[in-house]
N, C-alpha and C positions, 0 to 999 in steps of 0.2 A: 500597095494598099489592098487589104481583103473587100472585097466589094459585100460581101455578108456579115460584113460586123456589125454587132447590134446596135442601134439606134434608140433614141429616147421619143415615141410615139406622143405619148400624153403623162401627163401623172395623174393621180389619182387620191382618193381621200383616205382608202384603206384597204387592206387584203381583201376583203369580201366584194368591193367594186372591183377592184384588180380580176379578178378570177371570175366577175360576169363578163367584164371587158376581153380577156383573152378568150372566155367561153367563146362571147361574138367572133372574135378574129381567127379562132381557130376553126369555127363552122363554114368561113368562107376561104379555107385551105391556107389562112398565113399564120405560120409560125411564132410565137410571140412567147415570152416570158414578165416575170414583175421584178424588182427588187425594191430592196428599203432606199427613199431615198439619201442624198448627202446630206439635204437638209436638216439640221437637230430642232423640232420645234417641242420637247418634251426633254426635260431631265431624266424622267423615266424611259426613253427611249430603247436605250441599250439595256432594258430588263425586261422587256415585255414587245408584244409581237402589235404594233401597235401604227398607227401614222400614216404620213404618203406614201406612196407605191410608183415606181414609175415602170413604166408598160412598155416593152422593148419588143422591135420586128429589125430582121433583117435589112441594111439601108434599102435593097432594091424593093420592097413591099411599103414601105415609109408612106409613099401619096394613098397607095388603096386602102392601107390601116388607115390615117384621116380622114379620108372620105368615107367608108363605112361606119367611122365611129360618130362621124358628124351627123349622117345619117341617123343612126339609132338616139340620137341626141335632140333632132330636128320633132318639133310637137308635130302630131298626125294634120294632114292634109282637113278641111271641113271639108 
């Protein structure tokens, strides 16, 4: 079994959250990509660039992607 096959981190609402969420994960050195999910929630789907995203790390990076993104997620301290 490859110990780096990509993994499903989070999903996501759409390409442009996709691509701040990888921004975060690549600033703290993990690898990560997006694809279109499996899910079809749109007729239009397969014509237009549009939908969920899912946000894929390598499986060994898998808890530190959750944890930084929960972080960035978590409302600032008072």
């Amino acid at each position: 079994m490859e110990t780096d096959a990509p993994v499903v981190v989070t999903v996501v609402s759409g390409e442009a959250e996709a691509e701040v969420v990888c921004g975060l994960l690549r600033s703290a050195g993990i690898k990560c990509a997006y694809r279109d999910t499996d899910a079809i929630d749109s007729s239009l789907e397969d014509f237009m660039a549009a939908g969920a995203r899912e946000i894929l790390v390598a499986a060994p990076d898998i808890e530190a992607a959750k944890e930084l993104i929960a972080d960035a997620q978590a409302p600032p301290a008072a």
